[in-house]
N, CA and C atoms as a LAMMPS dump frame, in Angstrom:
ITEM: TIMESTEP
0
ITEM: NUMBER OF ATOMS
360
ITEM: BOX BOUNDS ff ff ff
-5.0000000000000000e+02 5.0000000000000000e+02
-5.0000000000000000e+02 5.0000000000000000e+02
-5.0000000000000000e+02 5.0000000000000000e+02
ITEM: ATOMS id mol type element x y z
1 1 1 N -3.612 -16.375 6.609
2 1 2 C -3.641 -14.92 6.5
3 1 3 C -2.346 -14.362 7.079
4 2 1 N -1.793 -14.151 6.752
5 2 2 C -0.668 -12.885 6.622
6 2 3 C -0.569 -12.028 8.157
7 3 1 N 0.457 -11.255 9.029
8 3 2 C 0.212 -10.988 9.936
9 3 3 C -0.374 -9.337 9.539
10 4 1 N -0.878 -8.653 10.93
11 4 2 C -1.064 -7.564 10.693
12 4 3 C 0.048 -6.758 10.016
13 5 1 N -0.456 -5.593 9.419
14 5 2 C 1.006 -4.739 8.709
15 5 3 C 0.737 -3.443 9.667
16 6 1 N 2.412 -3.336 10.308
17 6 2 C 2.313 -2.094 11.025
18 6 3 C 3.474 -1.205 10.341
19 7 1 N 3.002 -0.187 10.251
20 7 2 C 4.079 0.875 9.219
21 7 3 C 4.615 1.593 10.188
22 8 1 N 5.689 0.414 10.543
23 8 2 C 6.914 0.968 11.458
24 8 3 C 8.021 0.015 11.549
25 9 1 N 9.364 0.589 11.273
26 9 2 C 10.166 -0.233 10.552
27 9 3 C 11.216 -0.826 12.084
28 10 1 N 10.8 -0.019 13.465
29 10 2 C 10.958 -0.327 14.614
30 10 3 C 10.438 -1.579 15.154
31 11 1 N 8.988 -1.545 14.865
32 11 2 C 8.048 -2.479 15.693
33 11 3 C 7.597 -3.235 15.012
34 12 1 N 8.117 -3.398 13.447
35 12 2 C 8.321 -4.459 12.738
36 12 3 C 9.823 -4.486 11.88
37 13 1 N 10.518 -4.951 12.224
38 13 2 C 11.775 -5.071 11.178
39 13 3 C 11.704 -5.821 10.295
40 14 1 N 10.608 -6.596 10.199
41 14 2 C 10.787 -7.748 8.759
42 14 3 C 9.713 -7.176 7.858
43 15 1 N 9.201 -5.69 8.43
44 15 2 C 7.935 -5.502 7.364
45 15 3 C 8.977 -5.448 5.979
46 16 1 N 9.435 -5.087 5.333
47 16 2 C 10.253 -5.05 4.186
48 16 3 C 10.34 -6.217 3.581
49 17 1 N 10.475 -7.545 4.654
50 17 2 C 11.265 -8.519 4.136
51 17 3 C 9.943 -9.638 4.2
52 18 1 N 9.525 -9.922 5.393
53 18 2 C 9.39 -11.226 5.721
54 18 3 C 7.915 -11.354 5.408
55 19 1 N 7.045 -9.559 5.975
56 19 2 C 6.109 -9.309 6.15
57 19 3 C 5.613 -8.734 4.559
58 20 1 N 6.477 -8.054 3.97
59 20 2 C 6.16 -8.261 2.955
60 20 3 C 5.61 -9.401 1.857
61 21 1 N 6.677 -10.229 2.242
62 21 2 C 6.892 -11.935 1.157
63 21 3 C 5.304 -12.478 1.941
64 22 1 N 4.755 -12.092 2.525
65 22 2 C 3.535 -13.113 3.1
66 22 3 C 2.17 -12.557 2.325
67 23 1 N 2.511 -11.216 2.355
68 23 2 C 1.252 -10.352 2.022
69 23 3 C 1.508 -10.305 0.299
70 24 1 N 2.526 -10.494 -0.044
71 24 2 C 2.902 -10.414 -2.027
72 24 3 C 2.14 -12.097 -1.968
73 25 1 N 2.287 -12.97 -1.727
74 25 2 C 1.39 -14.107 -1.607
75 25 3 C 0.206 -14.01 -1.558
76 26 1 N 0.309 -13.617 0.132
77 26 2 C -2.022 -13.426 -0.12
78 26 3 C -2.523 -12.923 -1.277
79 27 1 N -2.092 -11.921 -1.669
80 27 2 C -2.931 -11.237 -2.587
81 27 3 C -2.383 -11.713 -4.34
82 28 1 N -2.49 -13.137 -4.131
83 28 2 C -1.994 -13.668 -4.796
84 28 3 C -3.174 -13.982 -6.384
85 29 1 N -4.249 -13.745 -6.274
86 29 2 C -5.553 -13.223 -7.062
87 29 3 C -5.714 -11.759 -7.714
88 30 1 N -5.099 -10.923 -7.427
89 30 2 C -5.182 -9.908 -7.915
90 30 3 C -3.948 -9.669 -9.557
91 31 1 N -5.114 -9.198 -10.181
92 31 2 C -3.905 -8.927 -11.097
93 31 3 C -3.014 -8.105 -11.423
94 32 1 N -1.778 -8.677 -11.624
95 32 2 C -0.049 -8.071 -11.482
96 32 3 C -0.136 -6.491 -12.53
97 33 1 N -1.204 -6.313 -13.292
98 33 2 C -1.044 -4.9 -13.511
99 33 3 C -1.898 -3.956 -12.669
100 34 1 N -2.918 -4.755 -12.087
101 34 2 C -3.101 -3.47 -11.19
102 34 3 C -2.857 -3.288 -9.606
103 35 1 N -1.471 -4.397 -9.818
104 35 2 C -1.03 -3.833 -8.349
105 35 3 C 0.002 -2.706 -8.616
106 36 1 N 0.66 -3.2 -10.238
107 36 2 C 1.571 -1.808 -10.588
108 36 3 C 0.945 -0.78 -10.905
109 37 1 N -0.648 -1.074 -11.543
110 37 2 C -0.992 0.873 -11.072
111 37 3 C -1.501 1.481 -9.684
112 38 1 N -1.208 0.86 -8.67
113 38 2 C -1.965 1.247 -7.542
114 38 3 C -0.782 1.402 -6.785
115 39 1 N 0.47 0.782 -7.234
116 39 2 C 2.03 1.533 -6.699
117 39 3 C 2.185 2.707 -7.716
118 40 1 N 2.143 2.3 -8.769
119 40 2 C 2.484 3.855 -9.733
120 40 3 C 1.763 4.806 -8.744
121 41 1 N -0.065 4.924 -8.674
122 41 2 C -0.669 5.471 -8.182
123 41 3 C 0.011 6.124 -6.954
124 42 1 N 0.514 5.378 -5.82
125 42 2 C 1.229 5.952 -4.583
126 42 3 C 2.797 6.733 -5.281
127 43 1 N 3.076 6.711 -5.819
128 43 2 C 4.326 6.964 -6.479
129 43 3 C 4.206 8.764 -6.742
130 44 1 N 2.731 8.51 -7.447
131 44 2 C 2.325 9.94 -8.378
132 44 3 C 1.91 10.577 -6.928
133 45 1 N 1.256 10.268 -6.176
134 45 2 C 1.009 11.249 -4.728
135 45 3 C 2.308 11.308 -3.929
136 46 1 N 3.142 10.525 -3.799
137 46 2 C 4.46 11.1 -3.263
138 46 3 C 4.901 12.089 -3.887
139 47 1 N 5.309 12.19 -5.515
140 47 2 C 5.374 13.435 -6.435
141 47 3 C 4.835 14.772 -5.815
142 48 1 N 3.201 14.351 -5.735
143 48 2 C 2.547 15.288 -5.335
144 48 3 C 2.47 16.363 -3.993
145 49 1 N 2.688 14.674 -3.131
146 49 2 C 3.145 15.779 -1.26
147 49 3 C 4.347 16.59 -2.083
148 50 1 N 4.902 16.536 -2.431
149 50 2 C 6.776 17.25 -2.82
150 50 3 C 6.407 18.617 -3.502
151 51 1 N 5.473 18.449 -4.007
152 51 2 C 4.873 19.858 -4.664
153 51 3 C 3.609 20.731 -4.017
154 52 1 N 2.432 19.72 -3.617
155 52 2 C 1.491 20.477 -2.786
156 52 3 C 1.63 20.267 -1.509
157 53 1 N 2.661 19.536 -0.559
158 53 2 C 2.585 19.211 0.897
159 53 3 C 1.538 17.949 0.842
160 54 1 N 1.944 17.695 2.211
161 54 2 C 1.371 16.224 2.416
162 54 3 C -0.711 16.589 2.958
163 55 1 N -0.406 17.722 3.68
164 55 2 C -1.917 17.987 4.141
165 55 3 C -2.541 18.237 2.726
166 56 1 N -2.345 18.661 1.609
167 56 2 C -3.485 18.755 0.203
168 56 3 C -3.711 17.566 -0.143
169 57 1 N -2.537 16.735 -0.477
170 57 2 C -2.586 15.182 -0.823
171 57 3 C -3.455 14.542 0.008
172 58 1 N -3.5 14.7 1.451
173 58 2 C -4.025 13.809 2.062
174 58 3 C -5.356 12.926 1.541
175 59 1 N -6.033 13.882 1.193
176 59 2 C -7.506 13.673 1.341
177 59 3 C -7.31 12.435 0.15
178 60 1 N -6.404 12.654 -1.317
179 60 2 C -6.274 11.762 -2.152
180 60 3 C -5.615 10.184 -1.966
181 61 1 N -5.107 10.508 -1.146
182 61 2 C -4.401 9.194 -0.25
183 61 3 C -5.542 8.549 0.087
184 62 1 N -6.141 9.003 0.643
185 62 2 C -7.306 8.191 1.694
186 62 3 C -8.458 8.107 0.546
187 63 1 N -8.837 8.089 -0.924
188 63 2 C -9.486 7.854 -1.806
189 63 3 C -8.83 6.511 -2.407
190 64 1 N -7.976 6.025 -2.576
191 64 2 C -7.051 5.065 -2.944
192 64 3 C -8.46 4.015 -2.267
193 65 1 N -8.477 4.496 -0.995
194 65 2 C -9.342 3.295 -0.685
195 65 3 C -10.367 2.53 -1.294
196 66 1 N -11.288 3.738 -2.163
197 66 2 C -12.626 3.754 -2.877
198 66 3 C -11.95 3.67 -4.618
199 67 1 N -10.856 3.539 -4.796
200 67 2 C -10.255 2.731 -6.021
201 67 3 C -10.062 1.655 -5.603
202 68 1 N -9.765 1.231 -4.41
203 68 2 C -8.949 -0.143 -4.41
204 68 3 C -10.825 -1.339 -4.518
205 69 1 N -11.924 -0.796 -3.616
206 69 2 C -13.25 -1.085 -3.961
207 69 3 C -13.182 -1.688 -5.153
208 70 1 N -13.383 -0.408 -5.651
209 70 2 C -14.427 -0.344 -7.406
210 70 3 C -13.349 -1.669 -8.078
211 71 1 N -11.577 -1.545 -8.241
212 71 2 C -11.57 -3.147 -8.335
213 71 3 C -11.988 -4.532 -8.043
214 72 1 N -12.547 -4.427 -6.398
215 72 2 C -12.94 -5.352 -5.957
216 72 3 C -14.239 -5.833 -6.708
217 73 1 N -14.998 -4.893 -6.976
218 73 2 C -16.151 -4.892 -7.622
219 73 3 C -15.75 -5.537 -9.555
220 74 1 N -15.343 -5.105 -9.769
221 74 2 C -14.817 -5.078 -11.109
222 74 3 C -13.834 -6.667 -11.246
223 75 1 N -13.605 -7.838 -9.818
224 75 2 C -12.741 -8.628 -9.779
225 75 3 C -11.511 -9.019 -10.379
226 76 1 N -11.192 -7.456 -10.352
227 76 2 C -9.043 -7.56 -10.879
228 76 3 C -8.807 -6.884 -9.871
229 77 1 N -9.184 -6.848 -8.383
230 77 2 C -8.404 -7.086 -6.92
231 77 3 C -9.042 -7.901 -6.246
232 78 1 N -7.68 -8.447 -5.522
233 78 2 C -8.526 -9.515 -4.376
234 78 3 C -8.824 -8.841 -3.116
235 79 1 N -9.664 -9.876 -2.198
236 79 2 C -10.336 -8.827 -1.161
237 79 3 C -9.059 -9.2 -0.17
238 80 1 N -7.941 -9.965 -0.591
239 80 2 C -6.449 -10.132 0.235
240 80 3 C -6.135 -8.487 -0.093
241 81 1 N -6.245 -7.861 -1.295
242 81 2 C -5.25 -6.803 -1.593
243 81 3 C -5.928 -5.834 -1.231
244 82 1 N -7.428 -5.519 -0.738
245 82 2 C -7.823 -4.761 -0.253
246 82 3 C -7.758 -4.851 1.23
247 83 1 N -7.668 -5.831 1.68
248 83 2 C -7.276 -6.048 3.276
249 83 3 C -6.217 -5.154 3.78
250 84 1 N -4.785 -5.218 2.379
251 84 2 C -3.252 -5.242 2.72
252 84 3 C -3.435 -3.677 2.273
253 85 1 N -4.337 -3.123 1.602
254 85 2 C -4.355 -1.275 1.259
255 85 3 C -5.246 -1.015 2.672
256 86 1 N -6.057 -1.699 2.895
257 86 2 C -6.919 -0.687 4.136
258 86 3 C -6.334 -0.619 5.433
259 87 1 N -5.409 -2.11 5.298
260 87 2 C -4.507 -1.936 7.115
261 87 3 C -3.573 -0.806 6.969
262 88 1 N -2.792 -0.248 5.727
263 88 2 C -1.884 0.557 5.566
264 88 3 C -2.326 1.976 5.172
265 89 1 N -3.56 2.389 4.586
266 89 2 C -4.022 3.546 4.846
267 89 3 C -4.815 3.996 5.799
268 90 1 N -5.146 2.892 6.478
269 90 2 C -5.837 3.432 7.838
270 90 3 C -4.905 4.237 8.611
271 91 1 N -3.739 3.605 9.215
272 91 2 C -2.737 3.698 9.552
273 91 3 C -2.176 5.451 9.305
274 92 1 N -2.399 5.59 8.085
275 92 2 C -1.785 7.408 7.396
276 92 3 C -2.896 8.124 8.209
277 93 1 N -2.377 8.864 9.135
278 93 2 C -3.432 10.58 9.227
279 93 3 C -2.725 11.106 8.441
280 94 1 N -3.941 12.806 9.366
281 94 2 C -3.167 13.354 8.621
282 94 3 C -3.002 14.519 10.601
283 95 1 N -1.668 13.797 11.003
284 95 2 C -1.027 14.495 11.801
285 95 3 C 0.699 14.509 11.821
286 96 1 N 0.992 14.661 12.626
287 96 2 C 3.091 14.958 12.639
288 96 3 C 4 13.886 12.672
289 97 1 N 2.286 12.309 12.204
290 97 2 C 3.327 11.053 11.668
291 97 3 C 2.791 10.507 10.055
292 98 1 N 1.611 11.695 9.788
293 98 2 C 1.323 11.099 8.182
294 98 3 C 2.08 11.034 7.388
295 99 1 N 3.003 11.542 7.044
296 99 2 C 3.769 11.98 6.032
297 99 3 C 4.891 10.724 6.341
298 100 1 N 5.736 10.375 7.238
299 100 2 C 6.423 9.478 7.536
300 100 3 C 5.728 7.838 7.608
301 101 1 N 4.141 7.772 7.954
302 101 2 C 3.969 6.375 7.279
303 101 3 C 3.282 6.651 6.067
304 102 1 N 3.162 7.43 5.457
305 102 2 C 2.602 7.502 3.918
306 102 3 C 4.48 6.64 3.725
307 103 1 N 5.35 7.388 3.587
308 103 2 C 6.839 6.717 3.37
309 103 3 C 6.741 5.538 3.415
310 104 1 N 6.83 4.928 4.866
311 104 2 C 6.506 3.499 5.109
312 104 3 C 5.973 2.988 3.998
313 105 1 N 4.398 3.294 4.18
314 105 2 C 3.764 2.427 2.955
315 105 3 C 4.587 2.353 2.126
316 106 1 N 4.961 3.063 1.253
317 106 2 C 5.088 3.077 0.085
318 106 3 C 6.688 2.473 0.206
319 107 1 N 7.441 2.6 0.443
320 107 2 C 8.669 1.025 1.118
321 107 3 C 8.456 -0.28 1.119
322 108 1 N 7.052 -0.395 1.675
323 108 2 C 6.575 -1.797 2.321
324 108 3 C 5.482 -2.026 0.862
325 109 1 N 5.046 -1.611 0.136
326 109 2 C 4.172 -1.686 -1.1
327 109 3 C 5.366 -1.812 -2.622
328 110 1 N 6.367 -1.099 -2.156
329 110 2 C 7.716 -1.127 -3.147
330 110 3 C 8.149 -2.711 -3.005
331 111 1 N 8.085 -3.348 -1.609
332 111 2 C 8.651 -4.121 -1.202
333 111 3 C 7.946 -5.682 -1.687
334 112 1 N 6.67 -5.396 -1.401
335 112 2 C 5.273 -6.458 -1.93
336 112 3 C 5.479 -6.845 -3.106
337 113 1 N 5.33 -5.496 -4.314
338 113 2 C 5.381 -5.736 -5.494
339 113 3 C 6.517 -6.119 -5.774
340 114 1 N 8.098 -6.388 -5.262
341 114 2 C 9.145 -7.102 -5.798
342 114 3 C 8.911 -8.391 -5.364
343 115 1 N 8.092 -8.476 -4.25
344 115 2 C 8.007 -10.327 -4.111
345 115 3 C 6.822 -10.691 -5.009
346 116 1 N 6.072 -10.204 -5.049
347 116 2 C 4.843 -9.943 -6.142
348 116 3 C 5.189 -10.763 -7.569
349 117 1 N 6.16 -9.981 -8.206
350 117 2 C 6.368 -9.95 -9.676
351 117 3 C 7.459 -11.022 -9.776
352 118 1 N 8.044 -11.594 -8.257
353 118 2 C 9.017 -12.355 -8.43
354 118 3 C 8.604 -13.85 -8.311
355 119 1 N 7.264 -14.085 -7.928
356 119 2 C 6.786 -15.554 -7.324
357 119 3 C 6.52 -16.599 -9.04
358 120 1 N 6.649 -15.862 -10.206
359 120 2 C 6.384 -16.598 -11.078
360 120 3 C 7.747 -17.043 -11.817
């Protein structure tokens, strides 16, 4: 198992790199299109903080969770890739550091899916 993911590019410097390449592995069962719609997905709510602020989005951020499920259920996610979405949206409030690890994530999920799409 993969180490914890902390969405902080201080108190982890290899999340990008090292910590990424471990966790694009684990979740090595899930299938490669719906890890690209569940980055598209974070992609379209970054859009969104930029237009409604990060406090409207929030609540949709933290639903990601109950999509990332209903795959689990549906077995085109692994319960690795729901591990690697729930350590990183737990992580998002919604206070005067949500908005800066919503960023994170989505760096460190940018970062997954290039080791992701690159292991074949």
């Amino acid at each position: 198992m993969p180490k914890n993911i902390v969405l902080d590019l201080q108190q982890d410097p290899e999340l990008l790199n090292t910590t990424a390449k471990e966790w694009a592995e684990a979740i090595n069962y899930t299938k490669k299109t719906q890890v690209r719609n569940f980055y598209d997905k974070v992609l379209e709510l970054q859009e969104e903080i930029k237009k409604e602020g990060f406090e409207n989005v929030y609540p949709f951020i933290k639903m990601l969770n109950s999509k990332v499920a209903y795959g689990v259920s549906r077995r085109v996610v692994s319960r690795e890739f729901q591990n690697m979405m729930q350590q990183c949206l737990d992580q998002i409030k919604l206070d005067a550091n949500g908005k800066e690890k919503f960023e994170v994530f989505k760096l460190f999920f940018e970062a997954v899916l290039g080791f992701f799409k690159g292991r074949d």
